[in-house]
C-alpha positions as semicolon CSV with decimal commas, in nm:
position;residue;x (nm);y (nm);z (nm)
1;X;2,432;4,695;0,071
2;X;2,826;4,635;-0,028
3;X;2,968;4,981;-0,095
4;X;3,295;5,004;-0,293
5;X;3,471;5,343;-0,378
6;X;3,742;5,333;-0,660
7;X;3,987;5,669;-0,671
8;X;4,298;5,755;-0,826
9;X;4,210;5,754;-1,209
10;X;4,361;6,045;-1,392
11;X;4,529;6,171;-1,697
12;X;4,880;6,058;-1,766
13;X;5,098;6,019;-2,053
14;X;5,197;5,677;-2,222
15;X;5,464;5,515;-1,972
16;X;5,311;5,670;-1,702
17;X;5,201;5,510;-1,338
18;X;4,891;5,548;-1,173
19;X;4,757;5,370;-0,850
20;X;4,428;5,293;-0,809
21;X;4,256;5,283;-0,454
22;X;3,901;5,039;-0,393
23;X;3,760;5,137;-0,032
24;X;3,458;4,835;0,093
25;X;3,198;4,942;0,341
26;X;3,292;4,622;0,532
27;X;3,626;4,403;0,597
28;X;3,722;4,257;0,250
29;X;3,827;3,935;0,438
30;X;3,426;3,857;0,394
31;X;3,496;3,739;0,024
32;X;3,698;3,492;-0,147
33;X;3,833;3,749;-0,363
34;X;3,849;4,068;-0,468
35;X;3,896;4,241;-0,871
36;X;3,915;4,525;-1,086
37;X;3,793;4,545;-1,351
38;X;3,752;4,825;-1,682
39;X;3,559;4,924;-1,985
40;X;3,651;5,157;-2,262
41;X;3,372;5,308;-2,438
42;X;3,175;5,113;-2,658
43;X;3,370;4,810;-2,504
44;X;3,257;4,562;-2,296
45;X;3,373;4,516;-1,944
46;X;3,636;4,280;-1,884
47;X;3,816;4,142;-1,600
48;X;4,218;4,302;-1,527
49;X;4,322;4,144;-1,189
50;X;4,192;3,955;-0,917
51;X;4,353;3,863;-0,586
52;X;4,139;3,589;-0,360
53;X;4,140;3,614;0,009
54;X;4,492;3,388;0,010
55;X;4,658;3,664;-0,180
56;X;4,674;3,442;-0,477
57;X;4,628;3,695;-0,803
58;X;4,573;3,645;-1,189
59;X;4,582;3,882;-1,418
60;X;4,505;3,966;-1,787
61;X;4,727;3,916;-2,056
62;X;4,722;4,248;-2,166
63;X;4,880;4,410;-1,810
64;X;5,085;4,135;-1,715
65;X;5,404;4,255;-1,570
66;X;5,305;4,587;-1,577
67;X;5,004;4,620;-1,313
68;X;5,008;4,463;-0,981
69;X;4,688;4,400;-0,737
70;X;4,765;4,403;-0,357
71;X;4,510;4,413;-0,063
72;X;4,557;4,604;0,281
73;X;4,275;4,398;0,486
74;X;4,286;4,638;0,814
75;X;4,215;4,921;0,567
76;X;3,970;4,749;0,370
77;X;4,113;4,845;0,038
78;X;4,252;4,667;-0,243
79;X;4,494;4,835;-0,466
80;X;4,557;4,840;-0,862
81;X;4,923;4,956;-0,924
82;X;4,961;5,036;-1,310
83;X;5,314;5,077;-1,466
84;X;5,405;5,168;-1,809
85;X;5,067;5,290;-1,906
86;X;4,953;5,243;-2,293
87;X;4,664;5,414;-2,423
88;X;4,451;5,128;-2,487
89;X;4,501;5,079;-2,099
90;X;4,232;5,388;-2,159
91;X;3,847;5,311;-1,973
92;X;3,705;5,332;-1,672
93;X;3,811;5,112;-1,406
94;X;3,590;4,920;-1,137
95;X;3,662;4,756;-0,832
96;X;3,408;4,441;-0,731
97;X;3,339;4,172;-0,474
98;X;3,151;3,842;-0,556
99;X;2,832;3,718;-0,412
100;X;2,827;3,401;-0,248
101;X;2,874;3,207;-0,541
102;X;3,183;3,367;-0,636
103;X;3,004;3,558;-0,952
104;X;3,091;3,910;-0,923
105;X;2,813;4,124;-0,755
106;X;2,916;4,456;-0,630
107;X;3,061;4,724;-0,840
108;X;3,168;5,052;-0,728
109;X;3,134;5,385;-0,956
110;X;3,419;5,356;-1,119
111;X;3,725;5,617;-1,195
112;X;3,859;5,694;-1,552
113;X;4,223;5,662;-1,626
114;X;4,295;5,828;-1,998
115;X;4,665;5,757;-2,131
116;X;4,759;5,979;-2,373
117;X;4,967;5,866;-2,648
């Protein structure tokens, strides 16, 4: 099974940075793309960046031109840089990889970020 390990949630204040790390059991180059994603309690998941194995990347209104998504393939990670934190950037975030059908599949345990106002 696909293992992903998100790190580098934490507490910061509004206009704060945080980076956040996504570590796969196997080389990342094995799907077409790679996201994060987050939920706020009582909120339903939705998508915040994806980059595809081209390095081609969307993101979500709400972040764009603050966060940026990167990949380091010979490390197997994929990054989430977050800039200018707001506190409705406040959930849990989650790294995942797609199945074979490009319908995201594997989810790691997630790390919290909390941006206090």
């Amino acid at each position: 099974q696909v293992q992903l390990v998100e790190s580098g949630g934490g507490l910061v204040q509004a206009g704060g940075s945080l980076r956040l790390s996504c570590a796969a059991s196997l080389s990342i180059i094995s799907f077409t793309f790679m996201g994060w994603y987050r939920q706020a309690p009582g909120k339903e998941r939705e998508l915040v960046a994806r980059i595809t194995s081209s390095g081609s990347t969307k993101f979500a209104d709400s972040v764009k031109g603050r966060f940026t998504i990167s990949r380091d393939n010979a490390k197997n990670t994929v990054y989430l840089q977050m800039n200018n934190l707001k506190p409705e950037d406040t959930a849990v975030y989650y790294c995942n990889a797609p199945d074979i059908f490009s319908a995201p599949r594997y989810w790691g345990q997630g790390t919290q970020v909390t941006v206090s106002s």
